[in-house]
N, C-alpha and C positions, 0 to 999 in steps of 0.2 A: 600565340602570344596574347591572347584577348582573356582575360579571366571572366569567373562566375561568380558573384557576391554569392550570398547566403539567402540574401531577401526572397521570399516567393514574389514572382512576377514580373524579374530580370531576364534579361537573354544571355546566352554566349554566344557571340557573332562568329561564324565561322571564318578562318585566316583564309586568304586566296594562295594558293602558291608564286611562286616570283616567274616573272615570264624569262625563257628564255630565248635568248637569242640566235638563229639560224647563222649557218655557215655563209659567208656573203660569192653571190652562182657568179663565175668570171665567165664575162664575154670576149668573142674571139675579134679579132679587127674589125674595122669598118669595111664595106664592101663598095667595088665599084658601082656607077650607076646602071653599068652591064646588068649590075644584076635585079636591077629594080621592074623587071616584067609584071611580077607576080602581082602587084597592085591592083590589076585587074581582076584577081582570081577573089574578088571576094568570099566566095563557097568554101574554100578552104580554110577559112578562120579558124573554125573550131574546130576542123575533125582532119585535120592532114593527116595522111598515114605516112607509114616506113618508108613505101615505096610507091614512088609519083612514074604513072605511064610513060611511055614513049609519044603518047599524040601531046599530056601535059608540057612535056618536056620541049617538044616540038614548037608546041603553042608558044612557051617563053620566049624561043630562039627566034619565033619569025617574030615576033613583036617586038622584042627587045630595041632594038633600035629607035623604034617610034617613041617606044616610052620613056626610054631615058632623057629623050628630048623635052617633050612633052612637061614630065617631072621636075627636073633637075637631080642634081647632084643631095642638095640637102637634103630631099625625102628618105634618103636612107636609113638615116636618123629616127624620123616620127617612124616610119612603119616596120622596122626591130621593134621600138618600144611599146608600138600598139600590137601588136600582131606576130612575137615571136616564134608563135609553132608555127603558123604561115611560112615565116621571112625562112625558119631553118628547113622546113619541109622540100619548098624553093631550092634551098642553096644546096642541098643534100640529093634533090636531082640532077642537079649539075655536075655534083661531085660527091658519088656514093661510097666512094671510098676513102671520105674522108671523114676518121675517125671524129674528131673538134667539132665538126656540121652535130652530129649527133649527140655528144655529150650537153650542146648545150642547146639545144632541142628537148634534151630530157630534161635541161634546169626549166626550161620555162614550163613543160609540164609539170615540173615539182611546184615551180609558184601557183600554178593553176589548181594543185592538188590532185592532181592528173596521176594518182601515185603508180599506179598500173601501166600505163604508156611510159611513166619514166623511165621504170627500173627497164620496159623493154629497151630503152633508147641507149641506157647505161650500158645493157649488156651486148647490143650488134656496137656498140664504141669499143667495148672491151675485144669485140670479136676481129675488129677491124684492128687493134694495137693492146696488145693484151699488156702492156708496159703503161698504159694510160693511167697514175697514178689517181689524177681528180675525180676520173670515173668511180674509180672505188669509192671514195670519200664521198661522193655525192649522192651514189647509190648507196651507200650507208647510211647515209644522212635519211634519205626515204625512208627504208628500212625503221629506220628510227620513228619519223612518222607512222607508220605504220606498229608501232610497237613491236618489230622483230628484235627485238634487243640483241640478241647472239649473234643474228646476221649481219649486224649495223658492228659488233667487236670482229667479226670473220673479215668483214671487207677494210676497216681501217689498220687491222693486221697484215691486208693484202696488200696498203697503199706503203705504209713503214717499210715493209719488207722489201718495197724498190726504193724507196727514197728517206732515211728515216729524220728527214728536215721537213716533210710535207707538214706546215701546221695545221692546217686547216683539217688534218687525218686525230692532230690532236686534242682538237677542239669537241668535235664529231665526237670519239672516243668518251670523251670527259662528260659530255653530254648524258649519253649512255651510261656510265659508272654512277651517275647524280641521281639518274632516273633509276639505279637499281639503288640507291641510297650505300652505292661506298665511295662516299663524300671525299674520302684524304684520297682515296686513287683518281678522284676527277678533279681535285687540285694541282695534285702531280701533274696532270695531260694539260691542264691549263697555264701554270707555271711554265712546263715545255712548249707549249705554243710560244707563249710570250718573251721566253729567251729566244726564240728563232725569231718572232715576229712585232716587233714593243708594240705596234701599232694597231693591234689585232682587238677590234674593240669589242668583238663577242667574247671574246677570250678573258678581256678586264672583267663583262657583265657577269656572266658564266660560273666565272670564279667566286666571284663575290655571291651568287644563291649560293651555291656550297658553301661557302663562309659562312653562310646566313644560319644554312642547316644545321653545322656542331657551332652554332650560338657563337661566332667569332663574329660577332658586329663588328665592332670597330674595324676589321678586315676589310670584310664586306663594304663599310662606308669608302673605305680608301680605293678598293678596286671599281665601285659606281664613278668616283670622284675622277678617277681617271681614265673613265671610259667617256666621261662627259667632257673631259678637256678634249679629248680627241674627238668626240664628239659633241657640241652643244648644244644640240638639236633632236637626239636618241633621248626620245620621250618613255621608251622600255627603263632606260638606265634611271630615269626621273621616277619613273615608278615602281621601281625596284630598290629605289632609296630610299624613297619615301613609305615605303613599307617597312624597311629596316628602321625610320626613327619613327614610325606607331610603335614596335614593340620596344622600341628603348624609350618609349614616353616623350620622346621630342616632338611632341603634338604640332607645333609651330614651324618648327623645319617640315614633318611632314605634311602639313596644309601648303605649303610655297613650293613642294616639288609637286605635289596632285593638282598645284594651278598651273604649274609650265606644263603637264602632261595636256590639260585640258584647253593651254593653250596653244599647244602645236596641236592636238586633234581633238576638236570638243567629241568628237563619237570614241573617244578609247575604251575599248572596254573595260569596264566594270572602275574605271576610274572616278564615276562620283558614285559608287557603288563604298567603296574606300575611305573616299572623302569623308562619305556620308558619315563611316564609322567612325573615323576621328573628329568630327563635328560631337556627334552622339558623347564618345567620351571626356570630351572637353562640356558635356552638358550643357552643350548648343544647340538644344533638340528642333528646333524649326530650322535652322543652314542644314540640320542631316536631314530632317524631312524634306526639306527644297531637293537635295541630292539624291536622295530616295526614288522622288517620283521623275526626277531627270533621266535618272538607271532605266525605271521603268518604262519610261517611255522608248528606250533605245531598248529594252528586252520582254515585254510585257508578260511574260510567263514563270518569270522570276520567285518562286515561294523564297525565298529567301530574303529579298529586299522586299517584299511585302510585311515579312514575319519584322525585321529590320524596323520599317517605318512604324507596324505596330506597336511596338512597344516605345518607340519614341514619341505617338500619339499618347499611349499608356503616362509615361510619366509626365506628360503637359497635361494630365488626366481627363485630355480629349478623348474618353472611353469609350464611345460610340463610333469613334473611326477606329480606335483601335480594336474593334471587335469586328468590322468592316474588312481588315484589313489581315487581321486572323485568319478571318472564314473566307477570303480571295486564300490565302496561302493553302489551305486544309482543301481547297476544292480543286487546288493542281495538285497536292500530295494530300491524299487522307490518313494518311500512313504517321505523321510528326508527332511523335510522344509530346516535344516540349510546347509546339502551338495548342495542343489540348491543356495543356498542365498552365499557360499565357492566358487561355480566353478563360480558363476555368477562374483565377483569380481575378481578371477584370470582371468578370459574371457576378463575383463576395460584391465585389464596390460595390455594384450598380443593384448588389439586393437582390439579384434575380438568382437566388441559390436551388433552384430543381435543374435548372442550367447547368451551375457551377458544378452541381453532381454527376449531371450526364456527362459531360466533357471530363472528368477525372473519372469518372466509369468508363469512355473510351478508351483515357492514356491507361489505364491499367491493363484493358483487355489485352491493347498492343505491346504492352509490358509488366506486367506482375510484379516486378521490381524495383519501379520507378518510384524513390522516397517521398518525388516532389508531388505524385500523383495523390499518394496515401493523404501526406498534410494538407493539399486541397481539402480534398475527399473530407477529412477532419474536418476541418475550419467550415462548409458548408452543411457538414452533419451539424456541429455548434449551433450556428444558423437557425438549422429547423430542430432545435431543442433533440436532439439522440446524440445525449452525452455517453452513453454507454458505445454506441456504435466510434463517435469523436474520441473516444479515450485510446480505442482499440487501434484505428486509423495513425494516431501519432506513436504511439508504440509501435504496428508495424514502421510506418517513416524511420523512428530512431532508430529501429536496428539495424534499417538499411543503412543508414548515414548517421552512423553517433556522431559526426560532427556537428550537424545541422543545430545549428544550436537554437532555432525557432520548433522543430521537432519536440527537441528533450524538454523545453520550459513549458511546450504546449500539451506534454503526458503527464508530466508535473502537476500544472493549475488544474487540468480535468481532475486529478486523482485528488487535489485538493477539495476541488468542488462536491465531494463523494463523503473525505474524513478529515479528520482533524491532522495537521502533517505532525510526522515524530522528527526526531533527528536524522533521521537517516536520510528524509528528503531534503536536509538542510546540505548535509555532505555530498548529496547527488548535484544540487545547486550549484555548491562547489565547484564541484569537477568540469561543470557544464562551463561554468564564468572561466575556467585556465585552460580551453580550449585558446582560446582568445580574445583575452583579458579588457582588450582596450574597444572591440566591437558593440555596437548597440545592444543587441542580445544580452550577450554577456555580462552590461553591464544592469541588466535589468535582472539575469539572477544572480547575481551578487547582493543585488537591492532587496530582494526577495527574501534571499538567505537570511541577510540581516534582519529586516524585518521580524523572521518569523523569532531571533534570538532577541528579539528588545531592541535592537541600536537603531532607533527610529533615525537620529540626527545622518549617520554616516552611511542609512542606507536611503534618506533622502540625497543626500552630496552624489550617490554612486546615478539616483537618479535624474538629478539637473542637469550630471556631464550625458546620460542618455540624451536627453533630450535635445542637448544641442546637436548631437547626432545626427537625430532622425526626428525633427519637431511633429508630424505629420501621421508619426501611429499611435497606436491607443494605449498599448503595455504599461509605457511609462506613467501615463498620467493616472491610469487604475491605482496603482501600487503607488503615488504619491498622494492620492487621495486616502490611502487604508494607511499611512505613516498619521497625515495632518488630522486623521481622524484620532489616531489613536493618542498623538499629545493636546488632543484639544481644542483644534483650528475646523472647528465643522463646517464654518462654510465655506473656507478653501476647499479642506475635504469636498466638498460635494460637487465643487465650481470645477477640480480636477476632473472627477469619476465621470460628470457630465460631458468635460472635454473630450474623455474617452468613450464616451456610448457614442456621442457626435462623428468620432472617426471609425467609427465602425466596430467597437467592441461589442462580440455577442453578448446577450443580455446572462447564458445560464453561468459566464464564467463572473458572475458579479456575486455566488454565491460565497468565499471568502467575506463579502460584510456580515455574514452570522458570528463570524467568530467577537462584532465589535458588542455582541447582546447586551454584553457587562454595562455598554455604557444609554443604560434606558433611553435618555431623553433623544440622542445623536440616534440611537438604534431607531424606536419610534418614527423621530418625525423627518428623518433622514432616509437610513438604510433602508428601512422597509418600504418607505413607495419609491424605491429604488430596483427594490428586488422581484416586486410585482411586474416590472418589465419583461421578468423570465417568462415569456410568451413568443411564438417565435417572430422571428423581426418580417 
């Protein structure tokens, strides 16, 4: 949902996918104080097995009594929640043939990510009551973790086929059909949850990414919305809405749901990660950089929120951290076409153009096809005066991307700077400005066009709405300077042209002032020690 301007020097931020919600693991009663031996057994925290000895076993029963004293009743509570494979490891030597000890033995393995010991736990649960419907569902559920997809459809076909009211087999399911992207079949499973279950708040969440994915937002908004009545505290649901109104542009509803996420957990992942980006497109570039380096601090290996903060440095045209911030990203992946084709254009600013070439000599190597590499590559041949090499670089660009419309205007002026234009660069102009009409580019070869046919007035007008545009680049003011020249305004004329060498325009595309020769005195003591500049910058 994040687009790509046209401009070189922009990013596309990559979209995060929407987090989904897990199936919620049901525990079995509470247990007597009987059973609170194990306390003592600290050693077992982490590694209880299947199957607890006859002396462990032993050991519980002579103690048991001591400790229930000792304890109380309450601790049964704290130590299920601290110590679940413990507490069920325990209870499952007491009573090994009871299938419930073990399924959910295997859930607290699943939270632990313990995927391996789960699915064993799942399957002696299954071996003890082959009827055990949650076991499927849960061992599904793994499976799924584990990216077994067919496995994770095998076993919630195992659970339907005993009970076919088990929601949570439909949740599970739908999960799976989202992750193979057949979105309307994991509606259907989540729809069916929610007739058997209304309360079922993975099930609201759930639904709603698949809403998200065939672009039914407004779905999507309603199934978050009532996943948070049910729940008002489901900081996924907050972030998953609030990713829904980034791409419908509701920048302000999504900045108040990524503050309740961050405010039930300032650690959420990648949540001022997010922020950051709708900060960034609201043109808040210092609250996204704030965000930026808050991410980083919680991921510090990030190329992504590095590339992110860079170009948010870039256009506060803090170009020295943005260049900083580049080369952290290219030094955990040296592999990113578009950080080379980023530093390559902060490199033009800053004038350091044997830079700017190397770094567009990278992105090519890593890609021969890259438009944005060639137009670098141009624009810093410009640079160091190899107009022939710059002419050929934007002609490759254009025919990668005839849209590019800084490409096609920039094979244009070089080939200008070469001959005299005929008509048929007037109709190319054309073609380039109804790509899209109302864009900055565009609106500078329209200005062009006209120019080159006489209509100085109507191709200044095309050029002041440029400019309000984009006050900030050079194109505009060149070609409004070669209009003011040519009705008589010399020293606007020159006060423009100046504006545009000031923002960076190369010196060799100043070659158009030849065509003003006609008019001696402005030609002389104007153009010419204008053009003497063609030296390289």
């Amino acid at each position: 949902c994040i687009s790509r301007t046209a401009r070189p020097g922009t990013v596309e931020v990559v979209e995060l996918e929407r987090h989904s919600e897990p199936v919620d693991k049901k525990t079995i009663g509470e247990l007597t104080a009987s059973n609170l031996s194990f306390i003592i057994a600290q050693e077992f925290r982490e590694g209880a097995t299947d199957v607890m000895d006859n002396e462990t076993i032993l050991f519980g029963i002579v103690l048991l009594p001591c400790i229930a004293v000792i304890i109380g009743l309450n601790a049964t509570k704290l130590i299920k929640k601290k110590y679940p494979v413990l507490y069920y490891s325990f209870i499952g030597s007491l009573n090994p043939r009871n299938a419930n000890v073990f399924l959910h033995r295997g859930n607290a393995y699943s939270l632990l990510e313990n995927h391996q010991n789960a699915i064993a736990d799942y399957n002696y649960a299954l071996t003890l009551n082959p009827a055990l419907k949650l076991a499927y569902v849960h061992r599904g559920e793994t499976h799924y973790k584990l990216k077994e997809y067919q496995l994770t459809l095998k076993d919630c076909e195992y659970a339907l086929a005993l009970d076919a009211n088990v929601s949570e087999a439909y949740v599970v399911r739908g999960n799976t059909f989202a992750k193979l992207q057949e979105y309307k079949r994991a509606i259907e499973d989540f729809t069916h949850a929610l007739n058997l279950n209304p309360r079922l708040v993975s099930a609201y969440t759930n639904r709603g990414n698949a809403f998200s994915k065939i672009n039914e937002d407004q779905k999507a908004l309603q199934d978050y919305n009532n996943a948070l009545y049910l729940n008002p505290e489901n900081a996924l649901a907050y972030f998953n809405r609030g990713l829904t109104h980034m791409c419908l542009k509701n920048y302000e509803h999504a900045l108040a749901d990524f503050d309740r996420v961050l405010k039930l957990n300032p650690k959420y992942p990648q949540a001022h990660k997010i922020r950051g980006i709708v900060y960034y497109r609201l043109k808040q570039y210092q609250k996204a950089i704030q965000d930026f380096t808050r991410e980083l601090a919680l991921d510090p290996h990030s190329t992504e929120i590095y590339m992110n903060r860079g170009c948010a440095y870039a256009l506060l045209k803090e170009y020295h951290k943005a260049i900083q911030d580049f080369t952290q990203a290219l030094a955990r992946n040296p592999d990113l076409t578009d950080i080379y084709n980023m530093r390559a254009i902060i490199y033009i600013k800053l004038k350091q153009h044997q830079k700017s070439l190397a770094d567009s000599n990278k992105a090519l190597a890593l890609d021969n096809s890259n438009a944005r590499a060639y137009f670098h590559r141009g624009l810093a041949q410009l640079a160091l005066n190899n107009l022939d090499q710059a002419r050929t670089d934007f002609i490759n660009s254009q025919k990668l991307f005839p849209e590019y419309h800084h490409a096609s205007l920039m094979a244009e002026w070089s080939a200008m700077c070469l001959a005299r234009p005929d008509k048929d660069v007037i109709e190319r102009l054309d073609s380039i400005a109804s790509i899209d009409p109302t864009c900055y580019l565009a609106l500078i070869c329209k200005a062009v066009a006209l120019y080159l046919q006489g209509n100085y007035q109507n191709s200044l007008t095309a050029l002041e709405q440029s400019i309000i545009l984009q006050a900030d680049e050079w194109e505009a003011y060149f070609w409004k300077g070669m209009n003011l020249a040519s009705i008589g305004y010399d020293k606007e004329a020159v006060a423009a042209i100046e504006q545009a060498h000031a923002l960076g325009m190369p010196s060799l595309l100043l070659s158009p002032l030849h065509w003003l020769e006609q008019r001696k005195h402005f030609y002389t003591s104007y153009a010419l020690p204008l053009l003497n500049r063609q030296v390289p910058d």
